[in-house]
Short mmCIF file of the C-alpha atoms (twelve columns), coordinates in Angstrom:
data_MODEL
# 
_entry.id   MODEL 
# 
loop_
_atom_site.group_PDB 
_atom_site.id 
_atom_site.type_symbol 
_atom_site.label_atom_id 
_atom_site.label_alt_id 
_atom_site.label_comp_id 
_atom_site.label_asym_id 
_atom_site.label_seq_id 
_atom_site.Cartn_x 
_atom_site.Cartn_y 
_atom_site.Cartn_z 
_atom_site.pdbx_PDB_model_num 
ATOM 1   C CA . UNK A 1   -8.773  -7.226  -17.419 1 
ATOM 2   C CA . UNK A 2   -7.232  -10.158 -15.509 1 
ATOM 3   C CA . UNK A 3   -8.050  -12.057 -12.324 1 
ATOM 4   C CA . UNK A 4   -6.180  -11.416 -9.183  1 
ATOM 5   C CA . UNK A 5   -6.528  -14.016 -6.538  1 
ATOM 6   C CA . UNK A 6   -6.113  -12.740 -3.107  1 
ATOM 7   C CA . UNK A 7   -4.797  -14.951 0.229   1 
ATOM 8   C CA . UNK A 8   -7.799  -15.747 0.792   1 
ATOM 9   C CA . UNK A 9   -8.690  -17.176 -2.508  1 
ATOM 10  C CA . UNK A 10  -11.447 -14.760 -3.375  1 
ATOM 11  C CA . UNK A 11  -11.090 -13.507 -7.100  1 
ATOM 12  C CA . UNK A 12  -11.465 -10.054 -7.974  1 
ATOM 13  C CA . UNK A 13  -10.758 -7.977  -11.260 1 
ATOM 14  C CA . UNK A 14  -7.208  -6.761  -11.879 1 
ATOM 15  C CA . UNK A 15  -5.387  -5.247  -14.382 1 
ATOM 16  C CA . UNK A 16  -2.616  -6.602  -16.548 1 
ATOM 17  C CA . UNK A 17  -0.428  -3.587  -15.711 1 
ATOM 18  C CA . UNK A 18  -1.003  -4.813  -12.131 1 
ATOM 19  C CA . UNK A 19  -0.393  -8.282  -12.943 1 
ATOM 20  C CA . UNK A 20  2.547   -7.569  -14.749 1 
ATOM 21  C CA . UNK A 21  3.800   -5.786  -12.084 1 
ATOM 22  C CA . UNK A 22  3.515   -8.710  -9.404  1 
ATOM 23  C CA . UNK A 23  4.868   -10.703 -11.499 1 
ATOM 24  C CA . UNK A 24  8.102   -9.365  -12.511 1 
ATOM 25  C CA . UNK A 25  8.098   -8.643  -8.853  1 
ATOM 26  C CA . UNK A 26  8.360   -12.377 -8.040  1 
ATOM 27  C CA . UNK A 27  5.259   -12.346 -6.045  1 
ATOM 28  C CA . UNK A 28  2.942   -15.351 -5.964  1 
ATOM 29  C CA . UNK A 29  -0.497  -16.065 -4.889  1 
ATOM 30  C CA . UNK A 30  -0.085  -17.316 -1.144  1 
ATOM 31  C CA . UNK A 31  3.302   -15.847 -0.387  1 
ATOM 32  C CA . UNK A 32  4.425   -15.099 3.102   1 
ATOM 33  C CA . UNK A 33  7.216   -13.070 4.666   1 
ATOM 34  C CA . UNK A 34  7.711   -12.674 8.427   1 
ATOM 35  C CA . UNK A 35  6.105   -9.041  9.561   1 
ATOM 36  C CA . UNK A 36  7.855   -8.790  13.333  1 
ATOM 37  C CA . UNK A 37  9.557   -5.599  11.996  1 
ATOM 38  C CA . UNK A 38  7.100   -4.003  10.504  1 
ATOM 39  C CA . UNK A 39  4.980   -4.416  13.813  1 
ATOM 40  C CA . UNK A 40  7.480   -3.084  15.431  1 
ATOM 41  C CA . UNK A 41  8.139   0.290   13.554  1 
ATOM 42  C CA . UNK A 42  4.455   0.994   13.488  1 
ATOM 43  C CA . UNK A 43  3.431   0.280   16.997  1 
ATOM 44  C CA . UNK A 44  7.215   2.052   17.685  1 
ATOM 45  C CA . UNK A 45  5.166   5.150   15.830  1 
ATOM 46  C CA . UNK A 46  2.172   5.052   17.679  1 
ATOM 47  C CA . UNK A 47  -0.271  2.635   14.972  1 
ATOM 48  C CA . UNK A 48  -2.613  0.379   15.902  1 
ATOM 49  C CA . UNK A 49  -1.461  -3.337  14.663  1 
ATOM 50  C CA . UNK A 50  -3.954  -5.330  13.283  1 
ATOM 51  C CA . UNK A 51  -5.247  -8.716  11.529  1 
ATOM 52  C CA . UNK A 52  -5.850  -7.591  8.364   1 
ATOM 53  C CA . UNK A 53  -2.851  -5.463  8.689   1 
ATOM 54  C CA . UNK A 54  -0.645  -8.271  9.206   1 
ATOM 55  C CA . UNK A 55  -2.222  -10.685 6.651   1 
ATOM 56  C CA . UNK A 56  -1.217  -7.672  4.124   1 
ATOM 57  C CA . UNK A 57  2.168   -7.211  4.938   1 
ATOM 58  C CA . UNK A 58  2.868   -11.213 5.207   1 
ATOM 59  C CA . UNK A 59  1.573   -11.383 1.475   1 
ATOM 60  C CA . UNK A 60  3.396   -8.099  -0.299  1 
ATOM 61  C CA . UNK A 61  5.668   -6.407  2.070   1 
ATOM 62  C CA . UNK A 62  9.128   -6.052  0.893   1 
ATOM 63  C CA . UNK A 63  7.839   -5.735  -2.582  1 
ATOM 64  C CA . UNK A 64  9.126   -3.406  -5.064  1 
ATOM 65  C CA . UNK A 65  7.043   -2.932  -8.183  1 
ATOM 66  C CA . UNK A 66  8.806   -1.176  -10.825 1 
ATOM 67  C CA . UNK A 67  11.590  -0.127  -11.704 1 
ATOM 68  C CA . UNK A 68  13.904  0.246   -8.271  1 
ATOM 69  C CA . UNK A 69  16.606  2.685   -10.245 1 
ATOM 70  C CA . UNK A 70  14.293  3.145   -13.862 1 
ATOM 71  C CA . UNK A 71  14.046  6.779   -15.277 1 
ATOM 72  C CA . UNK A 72  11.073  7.335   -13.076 1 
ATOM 73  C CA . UNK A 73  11.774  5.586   -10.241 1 
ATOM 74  C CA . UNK A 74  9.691   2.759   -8.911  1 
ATOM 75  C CA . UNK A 75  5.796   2.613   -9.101  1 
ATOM 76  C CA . UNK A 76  5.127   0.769   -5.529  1 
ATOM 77  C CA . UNK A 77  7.296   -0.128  -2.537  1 
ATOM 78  C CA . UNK A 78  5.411   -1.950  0.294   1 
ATOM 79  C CA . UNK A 79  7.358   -0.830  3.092   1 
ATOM 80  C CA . UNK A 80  5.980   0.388   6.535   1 
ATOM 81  C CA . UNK A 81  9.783   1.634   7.598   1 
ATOM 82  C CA . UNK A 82  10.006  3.521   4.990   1 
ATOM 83  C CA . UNK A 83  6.658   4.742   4.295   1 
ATOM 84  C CA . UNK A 84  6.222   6.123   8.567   1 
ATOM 85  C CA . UNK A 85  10.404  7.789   7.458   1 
ATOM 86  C CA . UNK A 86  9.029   9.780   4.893   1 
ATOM 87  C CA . UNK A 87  5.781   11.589  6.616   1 
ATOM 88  C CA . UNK A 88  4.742   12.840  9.730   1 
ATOM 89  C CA . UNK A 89  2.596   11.238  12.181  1 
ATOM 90  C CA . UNK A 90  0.773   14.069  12.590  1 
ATOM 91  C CA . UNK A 91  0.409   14.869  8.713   1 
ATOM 92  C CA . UNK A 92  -1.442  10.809  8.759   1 
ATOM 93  C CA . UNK A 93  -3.545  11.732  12.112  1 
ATOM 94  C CA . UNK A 94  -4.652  14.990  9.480   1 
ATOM 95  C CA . UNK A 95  -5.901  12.832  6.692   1 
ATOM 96  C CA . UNK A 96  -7.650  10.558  9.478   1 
ATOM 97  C CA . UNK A 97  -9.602  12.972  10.744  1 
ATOM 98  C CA . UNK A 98  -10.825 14.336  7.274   1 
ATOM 99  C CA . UNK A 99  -11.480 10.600  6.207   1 
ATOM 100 C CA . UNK A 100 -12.732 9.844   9.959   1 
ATOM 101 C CA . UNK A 101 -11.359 6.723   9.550   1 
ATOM 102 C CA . UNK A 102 -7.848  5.067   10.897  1 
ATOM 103 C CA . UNK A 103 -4.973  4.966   8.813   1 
ATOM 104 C CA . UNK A 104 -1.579  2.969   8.974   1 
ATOM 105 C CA . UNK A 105 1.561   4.087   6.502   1 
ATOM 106 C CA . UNK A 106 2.377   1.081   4.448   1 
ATOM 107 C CA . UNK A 107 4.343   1.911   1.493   1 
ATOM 108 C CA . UNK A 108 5.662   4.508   -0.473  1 
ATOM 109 C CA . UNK A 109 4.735   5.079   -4.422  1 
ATOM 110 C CA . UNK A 110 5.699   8.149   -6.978  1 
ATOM 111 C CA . UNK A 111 9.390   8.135   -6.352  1 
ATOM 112 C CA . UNK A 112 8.431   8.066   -2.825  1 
ATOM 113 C CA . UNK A 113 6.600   10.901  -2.845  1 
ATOM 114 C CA . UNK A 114 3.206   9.238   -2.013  1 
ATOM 115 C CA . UNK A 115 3.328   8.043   1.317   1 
ATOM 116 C CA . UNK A 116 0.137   5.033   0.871   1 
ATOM 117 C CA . UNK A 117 -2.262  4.115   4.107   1 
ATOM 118 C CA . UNK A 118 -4.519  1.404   5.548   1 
ATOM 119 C CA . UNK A 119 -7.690  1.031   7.195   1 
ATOM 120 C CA . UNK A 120 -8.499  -1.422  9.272   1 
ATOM 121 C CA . UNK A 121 -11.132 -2.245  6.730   1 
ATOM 122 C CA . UNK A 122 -8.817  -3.084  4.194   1 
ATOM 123 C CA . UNK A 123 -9.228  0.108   2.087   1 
ATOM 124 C CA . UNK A 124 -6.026  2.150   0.755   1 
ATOM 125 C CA . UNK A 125 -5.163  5.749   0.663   1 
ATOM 126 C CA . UNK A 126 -2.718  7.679   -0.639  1 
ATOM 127 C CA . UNK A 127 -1.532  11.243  0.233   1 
ATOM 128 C CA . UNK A 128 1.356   13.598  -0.072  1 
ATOM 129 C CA . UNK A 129 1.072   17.368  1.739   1 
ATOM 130 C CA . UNK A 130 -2.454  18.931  1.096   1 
ATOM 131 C CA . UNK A 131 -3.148  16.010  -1.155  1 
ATOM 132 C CA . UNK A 132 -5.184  12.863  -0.411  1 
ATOM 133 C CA . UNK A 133 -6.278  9.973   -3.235  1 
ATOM 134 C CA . UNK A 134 -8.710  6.662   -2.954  1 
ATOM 135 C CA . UNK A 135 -6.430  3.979   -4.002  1 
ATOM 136 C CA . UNK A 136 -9.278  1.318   -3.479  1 
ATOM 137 C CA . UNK A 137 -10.835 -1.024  -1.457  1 
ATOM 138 C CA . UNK A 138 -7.757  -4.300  -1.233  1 
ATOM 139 C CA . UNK A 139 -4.768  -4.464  -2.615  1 
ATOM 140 C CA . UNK A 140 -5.328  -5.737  -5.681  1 
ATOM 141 C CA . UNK A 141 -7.507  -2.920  -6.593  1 
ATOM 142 C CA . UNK A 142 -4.624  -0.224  -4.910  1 
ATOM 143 C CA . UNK A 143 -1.805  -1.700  -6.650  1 
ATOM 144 C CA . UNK A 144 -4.252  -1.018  -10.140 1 
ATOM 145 C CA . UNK A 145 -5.282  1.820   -9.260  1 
ATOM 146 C CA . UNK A 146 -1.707  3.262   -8.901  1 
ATOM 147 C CA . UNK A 147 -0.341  1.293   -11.808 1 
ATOM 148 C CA . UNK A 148 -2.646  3.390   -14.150 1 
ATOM 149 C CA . UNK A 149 -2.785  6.557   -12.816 1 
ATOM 150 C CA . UNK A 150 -6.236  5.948   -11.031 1 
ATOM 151 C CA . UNK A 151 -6.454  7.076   -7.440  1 
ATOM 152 C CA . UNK A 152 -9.907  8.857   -6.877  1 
ATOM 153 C CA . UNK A 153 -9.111  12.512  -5.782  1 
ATOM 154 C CA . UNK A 154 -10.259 13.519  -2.194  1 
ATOM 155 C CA . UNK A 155 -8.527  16.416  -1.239  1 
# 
């Protein structure tokens, strides 16, 4: 296991498929991207914009980890747009009510297929149809977790 270093500079465990990942990715401890137009699309969709949201987004949206046009596609996109194109607000406002917690679309993984969520606490989801995975508990830990197969079955 390697270190990951969030924003914030708190350390926490992370793999080296993760880190590998990030890094061929081009992302870098502290990085920053504007987030107007992510706001925008999710409040546009009816989700609640918040801090921790935005500090999120400003650090890995736009990322694309894997392989973009690779035999299996790629592993992670962090993408609001196009995670809130490919699911239903009402299929999100379904998994919120069986998690009883708030949930914000912020990127797609498994070809797309995965549509992967937000709480306002900073935990991750993911779910496609009927199904609904823990992908952890910051984004570190989600990007891991879905780098190796890991999400924690809910539904």
């Amino acid at each position: 296991m390697g270190k990951g270093r969030v924003s914030d500079g708190t350390v926490t465990d992370f793999s080296d498929a993760g880190q590998r990942l990030l890094s061929l990715a081009s992302w870098a401890a502290g990085r920053r991207v504007p987030t107007d137009r992510y706001e925008s699309v999710l409040v546009e969709d009816g989700y609640r914009w918040f801090d921790l949201l935005e500090t999120f987004l400003s650090e890995f949206g736009g990322l694309v980890l894997g392989e973009r046009f690779g035999p299996f596609g790629d592993i992670l996109t962090i993408d609001p747009e196009l995670a809130t194109s490919g699911i239903y607000r009402e299929r999100v406002e379904e998994y919120e009510e069986f998690l009883a917690v708030e949930l914000v679309p912020v990127g797609v993984a498994a070809r797309g297929h995965l549509c992967v969520m937000m709480s306002p606490a900073g935990s991750f989801y993911g779910g496609f149809d009927d199904f609904l995975c823990y992908l952890g508990d910051n984004a570190f830990e989600m990007i891991r977790r879905i780098a190796t197969n890991e999400g924690e079955v809910l539904r």
